[in-house]
C-alpha positions in Angstrom: 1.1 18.5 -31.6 -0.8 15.2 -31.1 -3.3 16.8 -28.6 -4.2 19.5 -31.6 -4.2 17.0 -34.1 -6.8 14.8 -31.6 -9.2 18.1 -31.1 -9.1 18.6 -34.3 -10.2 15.0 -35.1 -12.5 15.2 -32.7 -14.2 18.2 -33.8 -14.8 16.9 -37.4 -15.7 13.8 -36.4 -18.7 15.7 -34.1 -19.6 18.2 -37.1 -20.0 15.1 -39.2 -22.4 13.2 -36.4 -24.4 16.9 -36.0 -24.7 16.7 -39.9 -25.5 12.9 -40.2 -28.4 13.6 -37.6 -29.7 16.5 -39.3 -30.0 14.9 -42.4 -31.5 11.7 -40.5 -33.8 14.2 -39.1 -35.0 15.8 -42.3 -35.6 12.5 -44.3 -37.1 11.3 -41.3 -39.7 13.9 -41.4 -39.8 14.8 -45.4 -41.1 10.6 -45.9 -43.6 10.9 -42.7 -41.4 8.3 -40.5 -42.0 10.6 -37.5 -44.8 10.4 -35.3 -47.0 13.6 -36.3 -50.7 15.0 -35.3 -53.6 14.3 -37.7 -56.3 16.4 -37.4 -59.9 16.2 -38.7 -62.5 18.6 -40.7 -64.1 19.9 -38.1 -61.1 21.0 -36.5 -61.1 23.5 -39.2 -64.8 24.3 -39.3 -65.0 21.9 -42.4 -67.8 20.3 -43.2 -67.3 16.5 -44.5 -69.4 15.7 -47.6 -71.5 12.2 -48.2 -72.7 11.0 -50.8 -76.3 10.3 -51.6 -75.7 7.4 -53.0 -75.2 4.0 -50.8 -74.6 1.7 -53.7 -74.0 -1.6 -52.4 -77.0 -0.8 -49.8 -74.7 -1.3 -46.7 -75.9 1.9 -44.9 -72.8 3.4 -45.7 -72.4 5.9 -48.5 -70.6 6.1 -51.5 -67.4 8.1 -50.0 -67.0 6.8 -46.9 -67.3 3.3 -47.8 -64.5 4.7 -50.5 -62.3 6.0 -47.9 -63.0 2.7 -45.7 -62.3 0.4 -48.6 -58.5 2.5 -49.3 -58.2 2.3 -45.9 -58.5 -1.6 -45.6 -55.9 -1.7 -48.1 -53.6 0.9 -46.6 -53.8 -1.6 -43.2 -53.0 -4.5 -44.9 -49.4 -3.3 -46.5 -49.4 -5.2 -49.5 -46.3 -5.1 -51.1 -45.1 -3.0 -54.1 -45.3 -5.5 -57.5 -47.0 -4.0 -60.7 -46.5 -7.8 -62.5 -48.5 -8.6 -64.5 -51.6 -10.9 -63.4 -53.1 -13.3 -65.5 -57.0 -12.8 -64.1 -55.9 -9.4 -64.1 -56.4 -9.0 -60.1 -53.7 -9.2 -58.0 -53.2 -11.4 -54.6 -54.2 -9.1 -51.6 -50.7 -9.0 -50.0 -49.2 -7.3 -53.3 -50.4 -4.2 -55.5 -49.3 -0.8 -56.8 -51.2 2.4 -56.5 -53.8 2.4 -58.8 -55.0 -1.1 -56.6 -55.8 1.0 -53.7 -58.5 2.5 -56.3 -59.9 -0.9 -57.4 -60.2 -2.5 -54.0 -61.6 1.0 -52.1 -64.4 0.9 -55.2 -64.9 -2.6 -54.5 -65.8 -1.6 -50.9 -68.4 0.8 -52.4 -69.7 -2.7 -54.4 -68.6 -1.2 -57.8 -66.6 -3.3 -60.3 -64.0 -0.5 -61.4 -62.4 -2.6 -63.8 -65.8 -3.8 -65.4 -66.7 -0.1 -65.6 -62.9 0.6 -67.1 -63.2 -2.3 -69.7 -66.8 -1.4 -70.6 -66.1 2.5 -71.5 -62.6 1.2 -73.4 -64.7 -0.8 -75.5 -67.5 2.4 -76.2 -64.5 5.1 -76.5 -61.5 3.8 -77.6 -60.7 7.4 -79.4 -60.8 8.3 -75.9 -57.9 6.0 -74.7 -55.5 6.4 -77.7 -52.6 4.9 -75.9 -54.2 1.5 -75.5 -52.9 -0.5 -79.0 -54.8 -3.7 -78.0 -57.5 -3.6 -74.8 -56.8 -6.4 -72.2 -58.7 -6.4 -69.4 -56.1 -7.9 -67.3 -53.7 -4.5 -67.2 -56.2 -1.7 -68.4 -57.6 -0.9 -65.3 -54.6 -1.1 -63.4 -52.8 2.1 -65.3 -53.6 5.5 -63.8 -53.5 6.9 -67.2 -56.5 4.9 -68.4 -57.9 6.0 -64.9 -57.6 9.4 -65.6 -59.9 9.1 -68.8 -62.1 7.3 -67.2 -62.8 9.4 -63.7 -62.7 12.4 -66.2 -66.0 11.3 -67.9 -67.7 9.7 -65.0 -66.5 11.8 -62.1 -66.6 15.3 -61.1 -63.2 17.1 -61.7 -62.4 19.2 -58.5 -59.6 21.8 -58.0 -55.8 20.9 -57.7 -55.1 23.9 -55.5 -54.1 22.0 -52.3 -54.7 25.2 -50.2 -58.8 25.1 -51.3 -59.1 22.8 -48.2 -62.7 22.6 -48.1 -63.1 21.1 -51.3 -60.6 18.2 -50.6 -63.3 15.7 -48.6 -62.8 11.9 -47.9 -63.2 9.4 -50.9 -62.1 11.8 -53.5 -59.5 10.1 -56.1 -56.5 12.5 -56.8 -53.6 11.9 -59.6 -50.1 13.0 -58.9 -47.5 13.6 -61.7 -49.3 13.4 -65.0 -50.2 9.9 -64.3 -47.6 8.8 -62.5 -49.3 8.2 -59.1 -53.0 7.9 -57.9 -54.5 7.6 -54.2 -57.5 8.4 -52.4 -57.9 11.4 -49.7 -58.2 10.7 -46.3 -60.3 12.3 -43.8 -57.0 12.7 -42.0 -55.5 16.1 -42.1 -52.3 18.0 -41.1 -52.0 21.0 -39.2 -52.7 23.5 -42.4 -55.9 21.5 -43.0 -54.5 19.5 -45.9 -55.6 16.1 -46.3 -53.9 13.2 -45.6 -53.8 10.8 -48.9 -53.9 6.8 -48.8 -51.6 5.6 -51.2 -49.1 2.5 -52.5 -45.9 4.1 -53.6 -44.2 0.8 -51.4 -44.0 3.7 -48.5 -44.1 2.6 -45.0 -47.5 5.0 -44.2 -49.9 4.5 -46.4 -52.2 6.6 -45.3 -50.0 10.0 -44.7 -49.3 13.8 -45.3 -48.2 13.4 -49.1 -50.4 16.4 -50.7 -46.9 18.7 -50.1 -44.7 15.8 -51.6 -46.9 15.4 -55.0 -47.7 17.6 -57.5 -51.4 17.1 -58.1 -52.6 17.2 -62.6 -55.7 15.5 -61.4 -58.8 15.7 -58.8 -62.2 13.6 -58.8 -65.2 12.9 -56.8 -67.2 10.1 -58.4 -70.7 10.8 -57.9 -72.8 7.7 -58.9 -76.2 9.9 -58.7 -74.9 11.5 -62.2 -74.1 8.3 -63.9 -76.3 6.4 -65.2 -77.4 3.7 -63.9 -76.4 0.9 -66.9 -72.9 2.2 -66.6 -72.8 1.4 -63.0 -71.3 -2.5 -62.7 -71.5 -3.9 -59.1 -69.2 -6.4 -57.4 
């Protein structure tokens, strides 16, 4: 009787582990904590789009030096704190998602918060959830982000499976502004893009299209703006 009772113990106790493991397993991969393959464009006959715009004259363009600037921040793991800042920007070892915007502008030399505050001020029927504008917060809420990339940027498709049109630098909005990052030129094995984002996340810079649910896609264009909306670093 005790040697059936022991097998039998023995045998849950081994389902369990196989269970435990599974599940392990599938978080493991479902948050990008395993090591996987990235892939570029041309791996998929893509072609990778510049800009013809080099704003801050570095000999870079506009998209890359977007993409390099989220990139920066995605390396230096700042840590996830949306407090309030009094100055408005944050120290460079916290941030939340919409900081990876600011700072990968900033590596383009473009004041995005400048730019934020500036078209609050000429269209505040445009930002009707803002009571009272303060330049410390407003540009650090992807909702006011939205409004503003959907005036000055060009609105793209959502549908993750149009690969081609998903290129390095592009800002994309998950969640009816609940989450914003930038596309890498990193992709998985389907040819999606990897996105570089602060969600406190151990990548930043991952395979997160099939995780979100994209309400927003932008590629800002500075050769259709005009030039007196453009605010440099």
């Amino acid at each position: 009787m005790r040697k059936k009772r022991g097998k039998t113990v023995r045998i849950i106790l081994t389902g369990t582990l196989i269970v435990l493991a599974v599940n392990v397993f599938f978080l493991a991969s479902h948050f990008n904590l395993l090591p996987q393959k990235s892939y570029t464009a041309a791996d998929f006959n893509i072609e990778t789009i510049t800009s013809d715009v080099d704003f801050n004259e570095n000999g870079i363009d506009d998209y890359t030096d977007i993409l390099l600037g989220a990139r920066k921040d995605a390396q230096n793991k700042p840590k996830y704190d949306g407090a309030y800042q009094q100055g408005g920007y944050p120290p460079n070892d916290i941030g939340v998602c919409s900081d990876v915007v600011w700072r990968a502008f900033k590596n383009a030399g473009y004041n995005l918060r400048d730019m934020v505050d500036a078209d609050i001020q000429n269209r505040r029927d445009a930002y009707p959830r803002i009571e009272k504008p303060d330049t410390n917060i407003d540009f650090r809420r992807v909702r006011n982000l939205r409004i503003f990339f959907e005036k000055y940027a060009v609105s793209l498709t959502q549908d993750i499976h149009e690969t081609d049109q998903w290129q390095p630098g592009d800002i994309v909005i998950f969640g009816n502004d609940k989450h914003i990052g930038i596309v890498s030129d990193k992709r998985n094995k389907d040819g999606h893009t990897y996105i570089i984002h602060n969600g406190g996340q151990p990548n930043r810079e991952e395979d997160y299209l099939k995780r979100g649910t994209v309400t927003g896609h932008y590629r800002f264009d500075a050769a259709l703006i005009d030039m007196e909306e453009l605010i440099p670093w």
